[in-house]
FITINU-289422 format. One record per residue (C-alpha): residue number from 1; z, y, x. Coordinates in Angstrom, 2 decimals, padded with zeros to 5 digits, always signed. Example, Ala and Ser with C-alpha at 12.3 -4.5 7.8 and 13.67 -1.06 7.14 Angstrom:
! FITINU-289422
resi 1 | c3 +007.80 | c2 -004.50 | c1 +012.30
resi 2 | c3 +007.14 | c2 -001.06 | c1 +013.67
END
This chain:
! FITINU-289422
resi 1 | c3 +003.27 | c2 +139.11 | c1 +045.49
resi 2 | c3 +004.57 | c2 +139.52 | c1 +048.54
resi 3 | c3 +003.28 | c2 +140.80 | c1 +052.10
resi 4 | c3 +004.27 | c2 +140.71 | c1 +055.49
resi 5 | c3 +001.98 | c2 +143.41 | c1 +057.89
resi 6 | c3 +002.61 | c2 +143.57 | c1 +061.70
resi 7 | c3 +001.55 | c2 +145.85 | c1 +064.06
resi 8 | c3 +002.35 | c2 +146.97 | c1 +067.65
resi 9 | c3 +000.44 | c2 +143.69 | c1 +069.98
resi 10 | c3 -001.91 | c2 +144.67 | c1 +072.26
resi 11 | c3 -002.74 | c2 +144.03 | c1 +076.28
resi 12 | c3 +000.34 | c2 +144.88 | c1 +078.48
resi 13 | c3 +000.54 | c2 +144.59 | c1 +082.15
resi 14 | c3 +003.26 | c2 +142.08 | c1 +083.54
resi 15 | c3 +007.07 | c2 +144.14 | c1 +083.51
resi 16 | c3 +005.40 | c2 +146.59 | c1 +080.75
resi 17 | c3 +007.06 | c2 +147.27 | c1 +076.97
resi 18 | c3 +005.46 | c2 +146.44 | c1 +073.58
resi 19 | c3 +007.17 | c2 +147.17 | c1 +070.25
resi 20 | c3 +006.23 | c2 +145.47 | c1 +067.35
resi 21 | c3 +006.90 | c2 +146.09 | c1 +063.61
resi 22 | c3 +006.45 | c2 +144.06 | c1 +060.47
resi 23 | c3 +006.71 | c2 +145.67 | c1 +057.12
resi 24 | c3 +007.43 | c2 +143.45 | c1 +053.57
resi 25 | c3 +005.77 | c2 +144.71 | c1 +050.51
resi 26 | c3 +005.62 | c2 +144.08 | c1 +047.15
resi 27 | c3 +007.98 | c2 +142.60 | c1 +045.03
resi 28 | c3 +011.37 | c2 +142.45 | c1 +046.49
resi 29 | c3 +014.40 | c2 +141.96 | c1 +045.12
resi 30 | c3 +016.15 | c2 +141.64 | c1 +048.72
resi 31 | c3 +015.29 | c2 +140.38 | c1 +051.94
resi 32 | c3 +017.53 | c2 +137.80 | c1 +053.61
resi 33 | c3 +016.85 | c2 +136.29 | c1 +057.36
resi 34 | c3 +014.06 | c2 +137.99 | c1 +059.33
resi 35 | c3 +012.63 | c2 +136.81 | c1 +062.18
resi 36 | c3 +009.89 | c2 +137.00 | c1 +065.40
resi 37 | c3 +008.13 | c2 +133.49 | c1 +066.02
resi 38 | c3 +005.33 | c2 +132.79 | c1 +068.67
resi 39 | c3 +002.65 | c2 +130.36 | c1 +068.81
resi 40 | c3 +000.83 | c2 +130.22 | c1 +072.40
resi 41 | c3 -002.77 | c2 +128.20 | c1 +072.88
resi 42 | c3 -001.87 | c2 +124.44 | c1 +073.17
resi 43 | c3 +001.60 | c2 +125.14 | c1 +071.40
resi 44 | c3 +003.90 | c2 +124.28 | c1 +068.79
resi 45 | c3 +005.12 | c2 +127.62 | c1 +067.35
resi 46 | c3 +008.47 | c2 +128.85 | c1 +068.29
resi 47 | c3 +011.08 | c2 +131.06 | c1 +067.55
resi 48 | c3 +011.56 | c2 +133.88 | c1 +069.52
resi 49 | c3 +014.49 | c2 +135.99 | c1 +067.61
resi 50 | c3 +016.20 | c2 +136.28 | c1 +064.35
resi 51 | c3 +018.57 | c2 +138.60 | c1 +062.52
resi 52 | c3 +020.10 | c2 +138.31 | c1 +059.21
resi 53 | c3 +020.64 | c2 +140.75 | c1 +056.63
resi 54 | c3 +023.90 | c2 +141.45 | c1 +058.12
resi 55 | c3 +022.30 | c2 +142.07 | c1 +061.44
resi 56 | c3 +023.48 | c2 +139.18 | c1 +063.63
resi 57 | c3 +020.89 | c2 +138.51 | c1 +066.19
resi 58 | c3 +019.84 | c2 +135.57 | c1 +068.11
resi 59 | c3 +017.22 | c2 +134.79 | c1 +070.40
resi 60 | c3 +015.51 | c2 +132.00 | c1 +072.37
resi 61 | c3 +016.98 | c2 +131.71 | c1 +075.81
resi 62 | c3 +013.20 | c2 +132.84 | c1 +077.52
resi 63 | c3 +014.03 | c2 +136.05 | c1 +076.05
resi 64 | c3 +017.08 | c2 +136.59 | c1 +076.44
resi 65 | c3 +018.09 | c2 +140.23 | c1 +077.89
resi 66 | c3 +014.52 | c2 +141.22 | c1 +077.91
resi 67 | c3 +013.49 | c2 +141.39 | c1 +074.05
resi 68 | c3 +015.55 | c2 +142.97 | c1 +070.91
resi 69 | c3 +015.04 | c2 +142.75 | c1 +067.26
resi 70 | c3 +016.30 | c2 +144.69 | c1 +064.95
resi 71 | c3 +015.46 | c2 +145.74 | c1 +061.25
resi 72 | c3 +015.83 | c2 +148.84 | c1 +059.04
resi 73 | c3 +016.73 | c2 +147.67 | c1 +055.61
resi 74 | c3 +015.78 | c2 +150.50 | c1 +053.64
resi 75 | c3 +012.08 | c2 +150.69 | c1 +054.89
resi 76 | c3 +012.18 | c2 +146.88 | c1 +054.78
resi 77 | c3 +010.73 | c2 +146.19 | c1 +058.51
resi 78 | c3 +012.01 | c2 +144.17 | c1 +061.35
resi 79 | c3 +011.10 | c2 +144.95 | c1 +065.01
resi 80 | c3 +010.82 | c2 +143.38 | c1 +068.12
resi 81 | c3 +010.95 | c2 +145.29 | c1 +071.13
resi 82 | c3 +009.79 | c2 +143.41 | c1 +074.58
resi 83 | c3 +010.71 | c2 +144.72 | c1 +077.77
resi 84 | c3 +009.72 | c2 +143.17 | c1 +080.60
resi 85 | c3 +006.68 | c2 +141.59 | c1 +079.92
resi 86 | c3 +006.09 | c2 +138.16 | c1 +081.73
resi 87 | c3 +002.26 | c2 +136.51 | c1 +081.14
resi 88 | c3 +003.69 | c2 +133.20 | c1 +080.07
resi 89 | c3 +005.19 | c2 +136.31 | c1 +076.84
resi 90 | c3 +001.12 | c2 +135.87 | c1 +075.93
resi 91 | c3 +001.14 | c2 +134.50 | c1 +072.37
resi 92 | c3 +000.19 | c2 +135.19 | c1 +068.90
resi 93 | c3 +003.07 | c2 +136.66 | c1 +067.12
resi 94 | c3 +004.09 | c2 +136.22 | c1 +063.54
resi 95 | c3 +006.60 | c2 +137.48 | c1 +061.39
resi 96 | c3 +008.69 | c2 +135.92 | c1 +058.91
resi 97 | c3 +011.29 | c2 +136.39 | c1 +056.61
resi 98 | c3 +013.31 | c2 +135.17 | c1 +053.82
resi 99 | c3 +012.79 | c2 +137.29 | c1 +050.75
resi 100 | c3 +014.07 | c2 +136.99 | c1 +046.93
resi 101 | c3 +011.32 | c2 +138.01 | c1 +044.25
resi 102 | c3 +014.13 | c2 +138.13 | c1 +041.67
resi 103 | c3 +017.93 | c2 +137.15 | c1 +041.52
resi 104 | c3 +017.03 | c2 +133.37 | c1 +041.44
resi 105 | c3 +013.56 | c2 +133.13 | c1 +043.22
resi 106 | c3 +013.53 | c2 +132.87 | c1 +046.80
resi 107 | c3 +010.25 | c2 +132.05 | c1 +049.05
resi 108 | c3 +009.99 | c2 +131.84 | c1 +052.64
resi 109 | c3 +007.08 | c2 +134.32 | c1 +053.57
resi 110 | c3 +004.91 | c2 +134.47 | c1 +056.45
resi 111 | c3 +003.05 | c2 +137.75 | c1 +057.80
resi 112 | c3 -000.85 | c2 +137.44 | c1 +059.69
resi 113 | c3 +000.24 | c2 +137.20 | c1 +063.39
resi 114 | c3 -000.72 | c2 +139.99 | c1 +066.06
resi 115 | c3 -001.97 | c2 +139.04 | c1 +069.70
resi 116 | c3 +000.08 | c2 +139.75 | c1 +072.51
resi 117 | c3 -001.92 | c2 +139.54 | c1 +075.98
resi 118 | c3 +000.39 | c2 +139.90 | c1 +079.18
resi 119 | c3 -001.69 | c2 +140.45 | c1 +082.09
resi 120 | c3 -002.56 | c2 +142.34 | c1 +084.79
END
């Protein structure tokens, strides 16, 4: 089985910095695309950034400038630091990635969300 935990929402005040982290567990083979994806009240979820296993990044144009993700391979965890905070940032977070369970399985896995709350 696999797992995706995140960690790191919480309130923020508008222009503020959250970092969040999502760690995979379980049984891994490798872990392809990784990626940040937001789902506000009254929303369609949307993607917020992406790297691949190569580390190419790219982002939705909202956050653009003001948010990086990046990933450490060997603890098998993406993150997603926000800088800049705006309130319309307020959104359930989730994590997701792309992760092989042997050579020639291959799921697309999704972790629990965490709340983000931009507000003053």
């Amino acid at each position: 089985q696999v797992q995706l935990v995140e960690s790191g929402g919480g309130l923020v005040q508008p222009g503020g910095s959250l970092r969040l982290s999502c760690a995979v567990s379980g049984s891994i083979f490798s872990i392809g695309a990784m990626g940040w994806y937001r789902q506000a009240p009254g929303k369609q979820r949307e993607l917020v950034a992406g790297i691949t296993s190569g580390g190419v990044t790219n982002y939705a144009d909202s956050v653009k400038g003001r948010f990086t993700i990046s990933r450490d391979n060997a603890k098998n965890t993406v993150y997603l630091l926000m800088n800049s905070l705006k309130p319309e940032d307020t959104a359930e977070y989730y994590c997701n990635a792309d992760v092989w369970v042997s050579k020639w399985s291959e799921g697309d896995y999704w972790g629990q969300g965490t709340q983000v709350t931009v507000s003053s």
